[in-house]
N, C-alpha and C positions, 0 to 999 in steps of 0.2 A: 451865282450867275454862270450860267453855261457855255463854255467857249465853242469856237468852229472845230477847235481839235477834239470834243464831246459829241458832237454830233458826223463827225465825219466818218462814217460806215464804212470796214471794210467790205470790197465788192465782193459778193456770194460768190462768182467763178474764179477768185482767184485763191489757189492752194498756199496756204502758210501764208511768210511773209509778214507776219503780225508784226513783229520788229519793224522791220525795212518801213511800210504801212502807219505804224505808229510814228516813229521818226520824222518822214517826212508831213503826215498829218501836223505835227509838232510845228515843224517848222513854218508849212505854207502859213498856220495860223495863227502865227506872232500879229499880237496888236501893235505892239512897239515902233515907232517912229523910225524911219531910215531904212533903203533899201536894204535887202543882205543875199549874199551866196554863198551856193551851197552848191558841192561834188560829187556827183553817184557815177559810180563805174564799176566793173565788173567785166568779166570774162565776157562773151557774144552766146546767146543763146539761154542766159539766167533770167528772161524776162524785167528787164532795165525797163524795155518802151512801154512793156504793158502797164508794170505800174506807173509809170509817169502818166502814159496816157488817161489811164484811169483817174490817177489824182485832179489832171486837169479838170475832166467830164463830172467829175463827181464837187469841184471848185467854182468851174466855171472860168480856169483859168486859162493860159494860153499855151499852145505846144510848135515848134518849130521841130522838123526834123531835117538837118542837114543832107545834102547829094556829096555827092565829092564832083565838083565843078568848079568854073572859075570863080574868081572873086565876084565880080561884077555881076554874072548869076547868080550866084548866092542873095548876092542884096538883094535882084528881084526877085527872087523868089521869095525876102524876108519880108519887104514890100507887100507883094500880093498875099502871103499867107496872113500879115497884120491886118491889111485892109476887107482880110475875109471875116478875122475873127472880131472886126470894130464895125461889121454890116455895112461898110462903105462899101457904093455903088461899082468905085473900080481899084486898085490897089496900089499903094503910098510909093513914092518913087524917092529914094534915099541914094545919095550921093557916098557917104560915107560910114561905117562902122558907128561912129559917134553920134551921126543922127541916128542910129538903131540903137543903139543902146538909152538913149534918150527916150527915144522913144517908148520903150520897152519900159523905161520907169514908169513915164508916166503914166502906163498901164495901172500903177499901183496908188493913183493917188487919192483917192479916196478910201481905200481899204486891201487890205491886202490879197493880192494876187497870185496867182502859182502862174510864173514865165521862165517854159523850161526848152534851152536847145540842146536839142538830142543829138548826137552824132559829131560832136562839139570839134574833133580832131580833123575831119574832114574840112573847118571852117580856118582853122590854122594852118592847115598843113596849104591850103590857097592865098592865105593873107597872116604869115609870122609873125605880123605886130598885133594880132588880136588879145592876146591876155596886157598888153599893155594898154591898147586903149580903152578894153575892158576897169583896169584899175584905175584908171582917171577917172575913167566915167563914175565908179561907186566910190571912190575918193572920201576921206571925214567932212564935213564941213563943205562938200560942196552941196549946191542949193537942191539939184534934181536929188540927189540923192537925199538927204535930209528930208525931202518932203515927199519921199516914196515909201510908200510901203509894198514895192514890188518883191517876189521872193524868188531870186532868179536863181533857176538848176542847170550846172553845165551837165551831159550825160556824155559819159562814150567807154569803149569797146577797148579799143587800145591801150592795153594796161600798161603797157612801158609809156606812153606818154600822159594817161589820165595821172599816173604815177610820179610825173613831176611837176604837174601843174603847180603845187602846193607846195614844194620841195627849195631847200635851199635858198637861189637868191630870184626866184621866178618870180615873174611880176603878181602875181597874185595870191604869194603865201603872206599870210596872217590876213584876209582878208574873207576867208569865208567862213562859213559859223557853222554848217555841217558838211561832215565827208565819209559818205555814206557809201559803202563797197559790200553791191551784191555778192551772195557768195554762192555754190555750189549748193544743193542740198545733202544734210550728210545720209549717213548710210539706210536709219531708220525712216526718214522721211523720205526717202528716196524709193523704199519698199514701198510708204504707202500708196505714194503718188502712181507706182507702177502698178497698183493692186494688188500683190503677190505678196501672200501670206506664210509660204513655207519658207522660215529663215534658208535652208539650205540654197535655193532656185532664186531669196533675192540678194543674196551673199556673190551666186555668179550673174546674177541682171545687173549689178553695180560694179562687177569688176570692165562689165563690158562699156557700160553707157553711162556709169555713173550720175549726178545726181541733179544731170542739165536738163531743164523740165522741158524745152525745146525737143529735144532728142524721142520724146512721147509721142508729145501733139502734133507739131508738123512733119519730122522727118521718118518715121514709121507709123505716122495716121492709127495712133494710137492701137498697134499690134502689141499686145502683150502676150508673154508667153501663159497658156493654157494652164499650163500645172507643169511638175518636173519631166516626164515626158516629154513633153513637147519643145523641151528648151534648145534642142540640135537643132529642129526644124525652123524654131523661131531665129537662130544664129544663120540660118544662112537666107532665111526670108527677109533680114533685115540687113545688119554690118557686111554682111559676106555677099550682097544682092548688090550687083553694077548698078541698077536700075534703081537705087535707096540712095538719098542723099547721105545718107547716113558712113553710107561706104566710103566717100573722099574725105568723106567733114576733117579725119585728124591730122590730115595734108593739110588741109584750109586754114586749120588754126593757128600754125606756124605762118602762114602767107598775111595772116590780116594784121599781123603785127608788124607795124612801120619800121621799128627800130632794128629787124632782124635782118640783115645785108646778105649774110653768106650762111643760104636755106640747107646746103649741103655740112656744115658745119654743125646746126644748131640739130639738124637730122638722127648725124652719128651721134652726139651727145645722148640726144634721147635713148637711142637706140642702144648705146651703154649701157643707160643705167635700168632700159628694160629688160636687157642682158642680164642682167645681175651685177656690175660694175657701179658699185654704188657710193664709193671713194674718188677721192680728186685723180690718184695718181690709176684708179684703176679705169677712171674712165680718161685717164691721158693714154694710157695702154692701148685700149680698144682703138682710140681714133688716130690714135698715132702723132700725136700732139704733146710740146711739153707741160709737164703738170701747171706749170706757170700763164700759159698759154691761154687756160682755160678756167681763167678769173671773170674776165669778161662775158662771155657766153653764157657761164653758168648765173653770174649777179642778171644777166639780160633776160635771162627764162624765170629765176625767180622774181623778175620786177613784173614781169608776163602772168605770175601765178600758173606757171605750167610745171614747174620744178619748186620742191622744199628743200631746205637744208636740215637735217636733224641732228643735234649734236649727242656727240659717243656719250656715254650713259658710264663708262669708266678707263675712257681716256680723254686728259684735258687737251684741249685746242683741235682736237678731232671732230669731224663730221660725217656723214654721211645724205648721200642725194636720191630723193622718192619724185617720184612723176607725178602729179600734183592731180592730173585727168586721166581717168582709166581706160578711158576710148585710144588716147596718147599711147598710153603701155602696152594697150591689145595691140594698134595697129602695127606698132614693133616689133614686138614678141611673135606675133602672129600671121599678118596680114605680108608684112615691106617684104619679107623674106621671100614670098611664093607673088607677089603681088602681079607681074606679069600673066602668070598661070589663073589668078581669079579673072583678072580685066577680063580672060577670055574663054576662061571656062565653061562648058554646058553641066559640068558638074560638081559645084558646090560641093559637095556632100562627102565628096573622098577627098576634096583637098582641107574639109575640115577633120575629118577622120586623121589624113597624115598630120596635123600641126599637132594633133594631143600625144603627150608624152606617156613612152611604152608603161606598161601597167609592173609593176613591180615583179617581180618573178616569185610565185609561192612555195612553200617550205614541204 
């Protein structure tokens, strides 16, 4: 007998992902009695909405995607988006959290459903008791839940906080059944996606833009570089262009993270370890901070997935710290330093000349 996770197609325009795509295939299509949840999050620009969205369109399920607004607009807005996707004439008016969550089961009860809210941290960060009322609502043994088969996805962006949903004594750990973290793509798949088949030209397209499939499609309208030739002209038509989103984005990335207080702090860190100060104490050095200081910051970039820890290979209790995003380590290494002089430059082209480093002197 054929289940909905056999016939569930992955969609023709979307690259990779088969995992990710399977997984949740998997899950939306539990026959199994009793609502369940499940956590997808990931970095901002890995394509989270598209699949979601897709899963919905291709289920027939439902999608919410959170504003950062008040509470109270949120509900309306969860209201009207339910009331759109149930063909009612005008949209449901919910007093409380707990009648959305109810409701949202009962989406599932005749067979299972895919109910996914997207942008999940935006809905918390306006009303702090939501993962609590969240875990009453799917509760063991209570009745909406038992007689749902809704398959609710929280989604969001905010890796420091999608990162303790689950964690410790949060209201919602041991309660959901997958936790699913888009990732980057890596180096090879990153080639292909960009089309660039001379390893040498996609060895430097990934040091710059690494392996965020956003960074293609929306934020350089899918400019790729030509062949090796052209990759100067393509670096400053692109990362180095005021007028490319592409140019603030690794300022942005640090900004969209909630839990980062003091941006100037978490900056210079970066900016160490794109330095080459790839030790505690040596990126205490650089910022002028004690090695101790800087426990914090660094566990808060890698809960971010901006920062790795990699431990010494032949010293014990040692580590070392790599920049997790290569856009990250360019716009340090490269861009912060001169970055007054790009905002205003007519000339590109000599301020990328000056950042490359002098050519070895020959024998």
């Amino acid at each position: 007998m054929r289940t909905l996770v056999d016939v569930l197609g992955k969609p023709d325009d979307m690259f990779d992902r088969d995992v990710e795509w399977a997984e949740l295939a998997a899950f939306v299509s539990d026959e199994r009695a009793g609502a369940t949840l499940g956590v997808v999050s990931g970095r901002r620009r890995q394509g989270k909405t598209f699949l979601l969205r897709a899963l919905c369109e291709t289920t027939g399920g439902f999608y919410f995607a959170a504003d950062e607004a008040t509470d109270g607009e949120s509900l309306h807005q969860m209201g009207a988006a339910l009331g759109a996707h149930l063909g009612l004439p005008s949209p449901l008016h919910f007093e409380s959290w707990h009648e959305v969550f109810d409701a949202l089961l009962a989406l599932g009860k005749d067979h299972p459903v895919a109910v996914v809210i997207d942008e999940f941290p935006y809905l918390v960060r306006a009303n702090p008791a939501l993962p609590s009322i969240l875990q009453n609502a799917i509760a063991p043994r209570r009745a909406e839940r038992e007689g749902s088969r809704s398959r609710l996805l929280l989604c969001g962006s905010a890796m420091s906080f999608m990162g303790t949903l689950l964690a410790g004594n949060a209201p919602l750990r041991g309660r959901a059944g997958l936790e699913l973290v888009v990732p980057t793509l890596d180096y090879q798949l990153s080639a292909q996606f960009w089309n660039v088949t001379d390893p040498a030209l996609a060895i430097k397209v990934h040091a710059i833009v690494g392996g965020t499939p956003a960074y293609r499609r929306e934020f350089v309208r899918d400019d790729t570089p030509a062949d090796a030739g052209d990759f100067d002209n393509w670096v400053m038509r692109t990362v180095l262009n005021p007028a490319s989103p592409l140019f603030r984005e690794a300022r942005y990335l640090l900004a969209a993270e909630s839990e980062l207080r003091d941006l100037g702090l978490y900056h210079s860190v970066l900016a160490a370890i794109a330095g080459g100060n790839t030790t505690r104490g040596g990126i205490a050095t650089y910022t002028g901070r004690k090695s101790g200081d800087l426990a914090h910051p660094l566990n808060v970039l890698m809960d971010c997935d901006l920062v790795r820890r990699q431990p010494d290979a032949f010293r014990d209790n040692q580590s070392t710290y790599e920049i997790a995003e290569p856009l990250i380590t360019f716009y340090h290494a490269v861009m912060r330093p001169i970055w007054s002089d790009l905002a205003h430059s007519r000339n590109p082209a000599r301020l990328w000349e000056r950042s490359e480093p002098p050519s070895p002197p020959t024998s």
